[in-house]
C-alpha positions in Angstrom: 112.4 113.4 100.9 115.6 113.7 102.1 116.4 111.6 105.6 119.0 113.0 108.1 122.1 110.2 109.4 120.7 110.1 112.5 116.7 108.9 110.8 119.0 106.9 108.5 121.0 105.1 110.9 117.6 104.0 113.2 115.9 103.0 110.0 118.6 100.7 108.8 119.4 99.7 112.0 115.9 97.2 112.0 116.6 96.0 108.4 119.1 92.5 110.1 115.3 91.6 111.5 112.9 92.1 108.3 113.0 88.4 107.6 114.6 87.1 110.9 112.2 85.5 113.0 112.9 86.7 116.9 111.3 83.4 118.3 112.8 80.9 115.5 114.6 79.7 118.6 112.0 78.9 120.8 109.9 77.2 118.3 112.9 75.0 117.0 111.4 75.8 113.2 107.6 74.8 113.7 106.0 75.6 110.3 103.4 77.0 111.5 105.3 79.5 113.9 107.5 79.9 110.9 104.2 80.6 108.6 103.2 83.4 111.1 106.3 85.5 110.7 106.8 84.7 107.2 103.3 86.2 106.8 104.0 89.7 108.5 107.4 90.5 106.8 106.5 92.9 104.7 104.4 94.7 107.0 107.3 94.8 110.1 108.5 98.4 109.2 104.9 99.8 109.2 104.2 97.8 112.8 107.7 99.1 114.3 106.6 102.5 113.2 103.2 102.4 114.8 104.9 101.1 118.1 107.2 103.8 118.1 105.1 106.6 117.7 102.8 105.2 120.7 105.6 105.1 122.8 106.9 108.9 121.6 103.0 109.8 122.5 103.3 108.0 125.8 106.5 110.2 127.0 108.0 109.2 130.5 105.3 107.1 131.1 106.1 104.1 129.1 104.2 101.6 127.6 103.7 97.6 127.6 103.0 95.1 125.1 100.0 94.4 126.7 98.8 98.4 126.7 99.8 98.2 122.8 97.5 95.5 122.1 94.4 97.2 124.2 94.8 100.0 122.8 95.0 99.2 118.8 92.3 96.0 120.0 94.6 93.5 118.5 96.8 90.5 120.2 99.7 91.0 122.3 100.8 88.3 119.7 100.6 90.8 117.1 103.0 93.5 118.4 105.3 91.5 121.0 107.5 89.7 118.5 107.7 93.5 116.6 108.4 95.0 120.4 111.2 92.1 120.9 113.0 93.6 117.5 112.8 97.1 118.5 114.0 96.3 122.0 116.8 94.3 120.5 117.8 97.1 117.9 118.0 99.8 121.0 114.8 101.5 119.7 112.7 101.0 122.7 114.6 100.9 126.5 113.5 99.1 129.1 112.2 101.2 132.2 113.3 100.7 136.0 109.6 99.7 136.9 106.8 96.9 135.9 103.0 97.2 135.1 100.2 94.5 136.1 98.9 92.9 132.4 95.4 93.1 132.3 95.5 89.5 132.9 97.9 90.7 136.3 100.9 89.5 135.1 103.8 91.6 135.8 105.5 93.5 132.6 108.5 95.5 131.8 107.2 99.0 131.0 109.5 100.5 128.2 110.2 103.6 126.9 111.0 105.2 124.3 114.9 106.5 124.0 114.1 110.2 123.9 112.2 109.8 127.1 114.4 107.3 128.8 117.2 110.0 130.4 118.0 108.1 134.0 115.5 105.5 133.8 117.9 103.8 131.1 119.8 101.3 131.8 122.0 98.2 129.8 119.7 95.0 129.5 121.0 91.9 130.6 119.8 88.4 129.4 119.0 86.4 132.7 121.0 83.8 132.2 124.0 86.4 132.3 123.0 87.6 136.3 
């Protein structure tokens, strides 16, 4: 199967965080933190995948880490570190509005690029505001 630039560029575009861990910061190198994401590696591209195609089914509308999680009955562990990546990479876009958690916290809703048109805007780390 032959892949298009465009298919090309957005798959290679994730490859920098196959074996980076997004939260090796925060957890200063705890082994078991590091255990966790050294035991998902091989599986990230299928899980980024997966994300994507519930956001592309989700249109405008947007979805949460927390709606991922409910909806595949898994963790929001299990998919937010993977949503972090494709956040970071451009592949999902943070929306101008946030959703209660079932647990009522507040959360980003994100969408998709092919659905974000004027709801995209450039994401800024909090420290930078």
């Amino acid at each position: 199967m032959k892949m298009g630039i465009v298919e090309l560029t957005l798959k290679t575009a994730l490859l920098p965080f196959t074996d980076v861990d997004p939260c090796a910061k925060k957890h200063g190198g705890n082994p078991e933190s590091q255990g966790a994401h050294d035991s998902i590696v091989d599986a990230k591209q299928q899980i980024w995948d997966e994300i994507l195609s519930f956001a592309l089914k989700q249109r405008r509308t947007g979805i949460t880490a927390d709606e991922v999680a409910a909806a595949w009955n898994c963790s929001a562990n299990h998919v937010a570190p993977r949503i972090t990546e494709l956040k970071a990479t451009g592949r999902l876009v943070p929306a101008d509005r946030c959703w209660r958690t079932r647990a009522g916290c507040s959360a980003r809703v994100l969408l998709h690029p092919n659905f974000a048109g004027h709801a995209l805007w450039k994401w800024r780390d909090p420290e930078e505001r």
